[in-house]
C-alpha positions in Angstrom: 0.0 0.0 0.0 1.2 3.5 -1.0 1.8 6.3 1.3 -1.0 9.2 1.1 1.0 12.4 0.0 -0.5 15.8 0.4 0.7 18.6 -1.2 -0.2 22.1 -0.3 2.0 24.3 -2.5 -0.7 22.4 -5.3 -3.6 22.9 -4.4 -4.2 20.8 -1.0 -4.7 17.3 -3.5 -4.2 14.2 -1.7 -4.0 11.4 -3.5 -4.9 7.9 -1.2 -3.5 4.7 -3.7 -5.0 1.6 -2.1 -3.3 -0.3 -4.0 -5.4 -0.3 -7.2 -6.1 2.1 -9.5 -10.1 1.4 -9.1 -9.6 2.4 -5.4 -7.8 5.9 -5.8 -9.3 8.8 -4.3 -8.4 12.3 -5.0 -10.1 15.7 -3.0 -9.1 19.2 -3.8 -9.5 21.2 -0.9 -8.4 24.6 -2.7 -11.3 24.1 -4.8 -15.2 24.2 -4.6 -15.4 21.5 -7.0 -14.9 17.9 -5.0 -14.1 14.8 -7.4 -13.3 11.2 -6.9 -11.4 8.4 -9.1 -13.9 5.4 -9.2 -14.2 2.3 -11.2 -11.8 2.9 -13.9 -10.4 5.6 -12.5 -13.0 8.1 -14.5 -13.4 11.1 -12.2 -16.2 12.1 -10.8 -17.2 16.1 -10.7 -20.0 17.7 -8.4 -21.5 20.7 -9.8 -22.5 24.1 -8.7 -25.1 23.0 -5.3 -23.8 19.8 -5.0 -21.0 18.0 -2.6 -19.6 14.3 -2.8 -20.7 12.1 -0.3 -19.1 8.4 -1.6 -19.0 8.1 -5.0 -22.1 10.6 -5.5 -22.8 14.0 -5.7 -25.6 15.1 -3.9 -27.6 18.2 -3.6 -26.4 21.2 -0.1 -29.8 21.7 0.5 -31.5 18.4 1.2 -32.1 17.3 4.2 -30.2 14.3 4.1 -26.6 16.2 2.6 -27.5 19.8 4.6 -24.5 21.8 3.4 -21.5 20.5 3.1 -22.4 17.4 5.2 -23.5 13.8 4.5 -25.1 13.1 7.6 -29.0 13.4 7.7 -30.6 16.4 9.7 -32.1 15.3 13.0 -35.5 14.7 12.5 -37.4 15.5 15.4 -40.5 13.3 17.2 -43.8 14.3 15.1 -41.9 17.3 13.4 -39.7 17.2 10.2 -36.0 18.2 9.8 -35.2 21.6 7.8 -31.7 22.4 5.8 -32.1 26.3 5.6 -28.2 28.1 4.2 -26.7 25.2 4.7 -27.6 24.6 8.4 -29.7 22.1 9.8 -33.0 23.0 11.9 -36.0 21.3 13.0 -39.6 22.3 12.5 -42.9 21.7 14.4 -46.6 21.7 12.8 -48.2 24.8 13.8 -48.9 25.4 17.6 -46.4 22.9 18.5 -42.9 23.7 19.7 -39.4 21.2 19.4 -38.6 20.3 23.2 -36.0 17.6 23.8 -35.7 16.4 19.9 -39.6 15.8 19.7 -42.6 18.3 19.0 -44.7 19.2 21.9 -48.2 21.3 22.7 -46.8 23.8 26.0 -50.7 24.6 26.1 -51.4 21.1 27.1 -48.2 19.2 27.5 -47.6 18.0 31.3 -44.4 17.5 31.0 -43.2 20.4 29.4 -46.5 23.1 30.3 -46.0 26.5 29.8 -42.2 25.8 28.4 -39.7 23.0 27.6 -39.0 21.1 30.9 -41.3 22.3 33.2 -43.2 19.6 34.5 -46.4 19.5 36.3 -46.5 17.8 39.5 -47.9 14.2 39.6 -51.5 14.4 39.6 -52.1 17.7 37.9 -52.2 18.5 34.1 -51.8 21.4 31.8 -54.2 23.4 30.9 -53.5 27.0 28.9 -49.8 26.7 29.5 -50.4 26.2 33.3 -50.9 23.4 35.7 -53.7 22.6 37.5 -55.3 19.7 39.7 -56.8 17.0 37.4 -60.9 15.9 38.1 -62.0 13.2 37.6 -64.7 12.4 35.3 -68.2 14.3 35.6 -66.7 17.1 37.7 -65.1 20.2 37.1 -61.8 22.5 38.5 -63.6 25.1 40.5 -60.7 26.8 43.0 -59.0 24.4 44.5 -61.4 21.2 44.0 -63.5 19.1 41.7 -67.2 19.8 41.7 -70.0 18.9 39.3 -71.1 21.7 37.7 -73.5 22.3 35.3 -76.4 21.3 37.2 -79.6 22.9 37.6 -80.0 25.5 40.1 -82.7 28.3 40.6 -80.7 31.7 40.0 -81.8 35.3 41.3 -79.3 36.8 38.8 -75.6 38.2 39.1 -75.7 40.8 36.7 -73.5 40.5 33.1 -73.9 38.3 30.3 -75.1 34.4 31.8 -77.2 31.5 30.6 -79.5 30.5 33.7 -80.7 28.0 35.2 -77.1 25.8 35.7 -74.4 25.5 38.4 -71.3 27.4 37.9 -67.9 28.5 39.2 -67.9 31.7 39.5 -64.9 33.8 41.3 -63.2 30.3 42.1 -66.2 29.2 43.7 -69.5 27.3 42.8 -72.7 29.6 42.2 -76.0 29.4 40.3 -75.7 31.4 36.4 -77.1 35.0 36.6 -80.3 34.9 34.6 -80.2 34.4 31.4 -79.0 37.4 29.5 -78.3 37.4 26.1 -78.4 41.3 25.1 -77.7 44.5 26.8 -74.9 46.1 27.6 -72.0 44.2 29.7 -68.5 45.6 31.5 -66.1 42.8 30.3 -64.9 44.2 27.8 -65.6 47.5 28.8 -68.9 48.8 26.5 -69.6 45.3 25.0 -72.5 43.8 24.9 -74.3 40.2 25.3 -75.1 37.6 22.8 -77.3 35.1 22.3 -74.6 32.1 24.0 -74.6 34.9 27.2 -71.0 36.0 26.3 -69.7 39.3 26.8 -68.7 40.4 23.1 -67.9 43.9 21.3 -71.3 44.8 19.4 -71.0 45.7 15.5 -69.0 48.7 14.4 -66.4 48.0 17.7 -63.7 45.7 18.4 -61.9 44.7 21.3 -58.4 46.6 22.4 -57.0 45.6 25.6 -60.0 45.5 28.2 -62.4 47.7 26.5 -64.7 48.1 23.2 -63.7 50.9 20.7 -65.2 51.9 17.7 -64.1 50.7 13.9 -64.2 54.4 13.0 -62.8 56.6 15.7 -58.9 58.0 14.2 -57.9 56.4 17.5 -58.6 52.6 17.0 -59.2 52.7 12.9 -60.5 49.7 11.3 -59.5 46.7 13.3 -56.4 48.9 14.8 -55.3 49.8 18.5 -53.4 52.5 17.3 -54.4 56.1 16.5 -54.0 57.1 12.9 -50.7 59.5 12.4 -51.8 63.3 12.6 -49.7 65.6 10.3 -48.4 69.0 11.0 -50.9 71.4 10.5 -53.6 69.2 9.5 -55.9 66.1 11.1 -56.2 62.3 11.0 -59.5 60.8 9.4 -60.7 57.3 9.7 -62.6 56.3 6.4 -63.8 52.8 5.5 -61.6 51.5 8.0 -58.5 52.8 6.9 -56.5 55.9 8.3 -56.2 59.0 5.7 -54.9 62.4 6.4 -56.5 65.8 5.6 -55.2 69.0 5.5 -56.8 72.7 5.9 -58.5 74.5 2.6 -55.8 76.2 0.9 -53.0 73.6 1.7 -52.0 70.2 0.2 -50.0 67.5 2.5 -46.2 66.9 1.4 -44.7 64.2 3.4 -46.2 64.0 7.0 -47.2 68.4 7.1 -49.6 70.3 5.5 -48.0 72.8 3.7 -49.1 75.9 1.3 -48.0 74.9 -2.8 -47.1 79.0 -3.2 -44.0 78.4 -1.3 -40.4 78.8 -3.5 -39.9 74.9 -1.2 -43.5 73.6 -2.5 -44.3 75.6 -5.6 -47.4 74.0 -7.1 -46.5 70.4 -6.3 -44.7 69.1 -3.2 -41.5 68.9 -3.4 -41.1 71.6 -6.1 -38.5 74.2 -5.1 -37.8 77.4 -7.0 -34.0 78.5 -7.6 -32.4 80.8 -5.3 -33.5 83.9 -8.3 -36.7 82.2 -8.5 -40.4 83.4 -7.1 -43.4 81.4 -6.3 -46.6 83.1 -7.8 -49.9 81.1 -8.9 -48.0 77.9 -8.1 -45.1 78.6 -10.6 -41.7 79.3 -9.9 -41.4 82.9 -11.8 -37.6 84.4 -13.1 -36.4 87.3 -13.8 -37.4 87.7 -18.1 -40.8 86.4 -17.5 -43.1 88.9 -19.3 -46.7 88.9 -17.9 -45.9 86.1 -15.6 -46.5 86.0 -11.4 -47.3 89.5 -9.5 -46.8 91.6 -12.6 -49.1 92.9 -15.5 -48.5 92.0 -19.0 -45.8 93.8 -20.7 -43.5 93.4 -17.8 -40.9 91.5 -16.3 -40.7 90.3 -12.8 -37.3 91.5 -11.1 -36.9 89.5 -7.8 -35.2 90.7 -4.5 -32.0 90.3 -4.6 -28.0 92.1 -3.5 -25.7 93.3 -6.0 -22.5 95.1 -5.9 -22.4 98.9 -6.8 -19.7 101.1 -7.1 -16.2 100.9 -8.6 -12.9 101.4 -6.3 -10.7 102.2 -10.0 -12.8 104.9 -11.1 -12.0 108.6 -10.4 -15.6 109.4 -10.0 -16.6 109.5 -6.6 -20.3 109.1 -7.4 -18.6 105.4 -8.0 -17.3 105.4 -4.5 -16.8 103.3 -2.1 -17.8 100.0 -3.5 -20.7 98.4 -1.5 -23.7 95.8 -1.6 -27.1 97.2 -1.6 -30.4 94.9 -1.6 -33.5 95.8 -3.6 -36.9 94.7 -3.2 -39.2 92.7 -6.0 -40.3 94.8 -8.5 -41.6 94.6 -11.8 -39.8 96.6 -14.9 -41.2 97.7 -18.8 -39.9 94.5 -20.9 -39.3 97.1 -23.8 -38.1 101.0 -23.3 -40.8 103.8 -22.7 -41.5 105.5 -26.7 -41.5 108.8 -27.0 -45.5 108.6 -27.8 -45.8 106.5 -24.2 -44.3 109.4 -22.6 -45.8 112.1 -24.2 -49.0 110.7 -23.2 -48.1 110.8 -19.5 -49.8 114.0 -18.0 -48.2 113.5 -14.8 -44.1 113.0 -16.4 -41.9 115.8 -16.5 -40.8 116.7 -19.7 -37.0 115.1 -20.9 -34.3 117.5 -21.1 -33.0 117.2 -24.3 -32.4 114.4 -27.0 -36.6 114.1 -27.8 -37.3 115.3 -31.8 -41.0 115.5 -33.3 -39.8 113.5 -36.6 -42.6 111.9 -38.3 -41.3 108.6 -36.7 -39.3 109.5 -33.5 -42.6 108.9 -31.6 -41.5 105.2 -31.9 -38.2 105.6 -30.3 -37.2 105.7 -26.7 -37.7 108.4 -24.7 -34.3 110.0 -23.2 -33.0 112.8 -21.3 -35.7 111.8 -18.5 -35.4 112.8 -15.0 -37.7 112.1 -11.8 
């Protein structure tokens, strides 16, 4: 029998010779493809999802190959084994949880009640996850002992919801059924009311939330909700049809989680529609400078917006120039085309320009100069 050799420096391949070349073996460990040398020494290759167990390649994600291993997933006692990323895991039908490598009820499971290992003490059972004494047939848990209940008894009435007529326990003790009441209002749940098998229900249009009945419709408990609907900024929640909406004041649209006004340069006619720093908002649309007959001013002009420029010049000898500064100016609108000479004539309340204005035939179409005010 040959020696197995291993060989790092190519590729982690060992190489087992039994003495036969029908019985040679090879594994790659550098690589995520596993192979073997069987029969005639024709090697076997494992695709993408598979591994070699044996002489076969089988699949990482069954149950019986999890991974990259070739021993079987545990199954558990009335469960089913689970191979989820390569891991093995155990699963239960519904209600039932894995305790001990078998699938158990905590409700109603003595020996693990309420959680794995805890045990009831002999002679009780588990009933809703807690243990209790066990009665025998024909009689009933009422405190601390078995009585038969159920019997008939005459009943001068206990107030809430009851079927009469029948012995009950009541407060951990026995006591005749309050008479018969299968409508009406009842206190448990708060505001419910009592139906025709004497239980204490919430009446149509409510549901129950915690202890108490609360209306389908109410922005508090919407629908079939214990939570109050989200109020925006500025505005009000609304419950409609069972399902929370949002409303805002007249004159205002809601953008995100506030009500907001669209005539904003950050809202602009649409949410979310924000004007440029030389931009207005007016009638929803962000308004620039060059606009004729658009936002606040009249047709014919152009809408100037506030704004700070730089006056002056520090090179020039002229002192009306001087000293350089920043001055800010209001909106305002401005003529898109120069004042004629006709426009101006026509102006009772203009002075009259200085010089430069001619009464040519056609210099009423030219722009007035030499004005002052």
């Amino acid at each position: 029998m040959d020696t197995p050799s291993l060989d790092a420096a190519s590729g982690d391949t060992a190489v087992v010779d039994a003495g036969s070349t029908s019985d040679a073996t090879t594994v790659d460990t550098g690589s995520v493809i596993d192979s073997a040398v069987a029969d005639m020494g024709t090697p076997v290759v494992c695709g993408s999802g598979t591994h070699l167990c044996g002489t076969s390649c089988v699949s990482d994600t069954a149950v019986t190959s999890c991974g990259s291993s070739c021993t079987a997933c545990a199954v558990p006692t009335g469960g089913s084994a689970t191979c989820v990323g390569g891991v093995c895991g155990q699963s239960c039908p519904s209600g039932a949880t894995v305790c001990g490598g078998a699938c158990v009820l905590l409700a109603s499971d003595a020996s693990n009640c309420g959680a794995c290992g805890n045990a009831c003490p002999s002679g009780q059972s588990c009933s809703a996850s807690v243990c209790g004494t066990v009665c025998p047939a024909g009689t009933s848990l009422c405190g601390t002992g078995c009585v038969a209940l159920g019997g008939a008894c005459t009943s001068s009435g206990s107030g809430g919801c009851a079927q009469s007529g029948m012995l009950a326990c009541s407060a951990g003790s026995v006591a005749c059924s309050a008479t018969a009441r299968t409508s009406g209002a009842c206190s448990s749940p708060v505001s419910g009311v009592c139906n025709a098998m004497g239980n204490c229900v919430c009446g149509s249009g409510t549901h129950v939330c915690g202890s108490s009945c609360v209306s389908d419709t109410a922005v508090t408990s919407c629908g079939t909700s214990c939570t109050a609907c989200p109020v925006p900024t500025g505005g009000s929640a609304t419950c409609s049809g069972g399902a929370c909406g949002q409303s805002c004041p007249s004159g205002t649209s809601l953008c995100g989680s506030a009500c907001v006004a669209l005539t904003t340069t950050a809202n602009c006619g649409a949410c979310g529609r924000a004007c440029t720093v030389d931009q207005s908002c007016s009638g929803g649309t962000c308004v620039s400078a060059g606009d004729a007959g658009t936002g606040p001013c009249p047709a014919g002009m152009v809408y100037i917006p506030a704004g700070r420029f730089q006056i002056g010049d520090s090179e020039t000898a002229s002192a009306n120039a001087q000293p350089p500064h920043r001055v800010t100016l209001s909106a305002y609108c401005m003529d898109l085309t120069e004042v004629t000479v006709a426009a101006y004539r026509g102006c009772t309340s203009c002075t009259a320009p200085t010089a430069g204005t001619t009464s040519g035939p056609f210099d009423k179409f030219l722009p007035v100069v030499a004005a002052w005010w």
